[in-house]
C-alpha positions as a printed NumPy array, in Angstrom:
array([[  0.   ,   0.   ,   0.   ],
       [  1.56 ,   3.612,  -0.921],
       [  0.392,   6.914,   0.092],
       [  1.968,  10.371,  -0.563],
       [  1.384,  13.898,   0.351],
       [  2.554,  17.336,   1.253],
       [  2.605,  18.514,   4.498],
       [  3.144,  22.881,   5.036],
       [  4.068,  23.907,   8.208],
       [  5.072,  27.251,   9.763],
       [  8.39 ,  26.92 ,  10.105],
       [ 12.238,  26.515,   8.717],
       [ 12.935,  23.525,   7.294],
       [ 15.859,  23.403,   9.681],
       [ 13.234,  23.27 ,  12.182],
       [ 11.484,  20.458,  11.035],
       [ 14.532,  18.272,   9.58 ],
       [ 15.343,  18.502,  13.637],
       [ 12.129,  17.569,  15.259],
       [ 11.363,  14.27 ,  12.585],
       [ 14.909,  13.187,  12.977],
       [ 14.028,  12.906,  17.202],
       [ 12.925,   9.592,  17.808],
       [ 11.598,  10.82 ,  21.337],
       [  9.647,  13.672,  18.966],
       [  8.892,  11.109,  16.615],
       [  7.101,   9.355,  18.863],
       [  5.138,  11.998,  20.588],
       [  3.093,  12.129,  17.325],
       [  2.588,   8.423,  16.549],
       [ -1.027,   7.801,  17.682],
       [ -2.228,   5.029,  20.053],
       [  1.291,   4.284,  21.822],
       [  1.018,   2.169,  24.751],
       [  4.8  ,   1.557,  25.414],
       [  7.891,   3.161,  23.425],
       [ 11.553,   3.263,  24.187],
       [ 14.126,   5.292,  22.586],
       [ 17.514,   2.94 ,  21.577],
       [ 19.43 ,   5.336,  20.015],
       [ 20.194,   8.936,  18.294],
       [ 18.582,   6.195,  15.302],
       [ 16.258,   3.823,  16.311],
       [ 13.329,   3.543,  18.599],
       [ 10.223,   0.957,  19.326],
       [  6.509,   1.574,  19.762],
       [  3.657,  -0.94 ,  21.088],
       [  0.723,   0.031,  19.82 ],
       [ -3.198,  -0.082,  20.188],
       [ -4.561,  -1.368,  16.685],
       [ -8.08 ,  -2.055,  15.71 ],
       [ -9.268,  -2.879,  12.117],
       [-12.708,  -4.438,  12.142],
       [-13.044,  -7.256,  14.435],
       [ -9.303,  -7.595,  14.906],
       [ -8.219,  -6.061,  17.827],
       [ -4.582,  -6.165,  19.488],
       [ -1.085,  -4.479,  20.162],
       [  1.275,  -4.028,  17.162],
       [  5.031,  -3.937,  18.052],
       [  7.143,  -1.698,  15.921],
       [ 10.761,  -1.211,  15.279],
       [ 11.916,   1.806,  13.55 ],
       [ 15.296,   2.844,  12.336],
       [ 16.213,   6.34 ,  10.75 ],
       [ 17.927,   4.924,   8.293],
       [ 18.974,   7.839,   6.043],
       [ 18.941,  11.572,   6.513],
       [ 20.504,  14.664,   5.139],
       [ 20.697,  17.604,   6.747],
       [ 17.342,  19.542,   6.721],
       [ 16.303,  18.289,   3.649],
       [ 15.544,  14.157,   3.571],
       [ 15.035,  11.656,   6.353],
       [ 14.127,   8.239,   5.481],
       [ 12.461,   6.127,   8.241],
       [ 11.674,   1.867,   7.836],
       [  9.728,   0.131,  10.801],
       [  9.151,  -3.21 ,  11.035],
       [  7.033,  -5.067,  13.079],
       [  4.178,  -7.644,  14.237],
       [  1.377,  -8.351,  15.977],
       [ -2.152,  -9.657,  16.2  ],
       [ -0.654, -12.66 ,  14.06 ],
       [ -0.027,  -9.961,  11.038],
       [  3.658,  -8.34 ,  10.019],
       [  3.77 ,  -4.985,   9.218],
       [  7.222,  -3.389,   6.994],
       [  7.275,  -0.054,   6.016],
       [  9.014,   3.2  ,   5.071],
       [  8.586,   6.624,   5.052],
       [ 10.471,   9.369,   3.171],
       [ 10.341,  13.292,   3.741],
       [ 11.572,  15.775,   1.502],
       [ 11.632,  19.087,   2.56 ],
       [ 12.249,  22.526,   0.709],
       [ 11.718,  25.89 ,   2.082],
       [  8.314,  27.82 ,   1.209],
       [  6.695,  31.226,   2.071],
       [  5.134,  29.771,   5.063],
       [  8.066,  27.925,   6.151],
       [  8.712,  24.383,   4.919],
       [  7.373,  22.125,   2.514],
       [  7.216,  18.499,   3.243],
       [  6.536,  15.913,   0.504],
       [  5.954,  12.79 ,   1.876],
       [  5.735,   8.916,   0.802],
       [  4.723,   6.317,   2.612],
       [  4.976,   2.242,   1.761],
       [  3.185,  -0.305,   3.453],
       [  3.338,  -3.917,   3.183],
       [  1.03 ,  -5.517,   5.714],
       [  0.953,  -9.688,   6.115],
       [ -1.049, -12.199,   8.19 ],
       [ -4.996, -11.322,   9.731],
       [ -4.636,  -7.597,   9.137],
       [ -4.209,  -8.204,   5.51 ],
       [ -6.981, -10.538,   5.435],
       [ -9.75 ,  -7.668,   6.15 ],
       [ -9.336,  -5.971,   2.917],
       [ -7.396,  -3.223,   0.844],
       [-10.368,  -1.279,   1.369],
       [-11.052,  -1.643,   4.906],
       [ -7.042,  -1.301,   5.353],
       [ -7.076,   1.585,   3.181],
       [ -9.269,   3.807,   4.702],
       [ -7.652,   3.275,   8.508],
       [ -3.985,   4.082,   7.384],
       [ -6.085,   7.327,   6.453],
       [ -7.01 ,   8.077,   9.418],
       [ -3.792,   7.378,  11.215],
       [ -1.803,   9.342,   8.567],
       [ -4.45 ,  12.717,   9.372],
       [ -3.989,  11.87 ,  13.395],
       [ -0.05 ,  11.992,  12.566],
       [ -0.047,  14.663,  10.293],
       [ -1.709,  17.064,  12.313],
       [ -0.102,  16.143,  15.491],
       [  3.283,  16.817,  13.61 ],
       [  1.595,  20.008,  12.12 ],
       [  1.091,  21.229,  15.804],
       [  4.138,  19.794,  17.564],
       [  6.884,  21.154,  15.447],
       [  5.674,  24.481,  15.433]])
C-alpha cells in the first residue's frame, strides 16, 4: 500500500529536519502508543493499540532512521508484528523551504501480512487514512 502527500508547516525547514529526525519527537506524534523506548540517536520501538474491524490487538514496531541529510531528507523503515499480522514499512520526507516555512513531501509504503491483511485493501485503506491525518496534524502542531 503507498500513500503520498505534502505537508506545510510554519516553520524553517531546519526546524522540522530537527524535530522528525528525534525519535523521542517522533514518537510523541505516533497515535495510540502504549509503550515506546528510545535505543538510540537512530532507532526507537513503539507498542501500539490497533483495531481494524473485528481484529483487535497491540502491534510492536521497530523503527530505524535509516537515512537523513541535513534539513532536507530523512528516510524512516519500521518493522514489526502483531495480532498474528507483520507490518514493513518506510517513510520518506523531503523538505524545501516555502513562504510559510517548509514544505514536506511525503511517501509512505506499506506492506502488511497475516490477519490484518486478510480484512481488505479497502477496509485497510481507509484506517492508514485516518492514522496518517492523526499523525499529520499532530506533527503540524508539535513542530511548530
Amino acid at each position: 500500500m503507498r500513500s503520498e502527500g505534502v505537508l506545510e508547516a510554519a516553520v524553517p525547514p531546519e526546524k522540522f529536519f530537527a524535530f522528525v529526525t528525534q525519535p523521542s519527537k517522533i514518537i510523541s506524534i505516533l497515535p495510540d502508543v502504549e509503550e515506546s523506548k528510545v535505543v538510540d540517536a537512530e532507532h526507537f520501538s513503539v507498542k501500539s493499540k490497533v483495531g481494524v474491524s473485528h481484529i483487535r490487538g497491540t502491534l510492536s514496531m521497530n523503527f530505524e532512521i535509516a537515512e537523513k541529510r541535513e534539513g532536507s531528507f530523512v528516510r524512516m523503515v519500521g518493522r514489526g508484528q502483531g495480532v498474528q499480522s507483520s507490518v514493513d514499512m518506510t517513510l520518506t520526507l523531503a523538505l524545501e523551504r516555502s513562504a510559510g516555512g517548509t514544505k514536506a513531501t511525503w511517501s509512505a509504503e506499506t506492506k502488511v501480512g497475516g490477519l490484518l491483511a486478510s480484512v481488505g485493501s479497502r477496509l485497510l485503506a481507509g484506517i492508514s487514512e485516518k492514522y496518517i491525518r492523526q499523525i499529520t496534524e499532530s506533527l503540524r502542531q508539535k513542530v511548530a
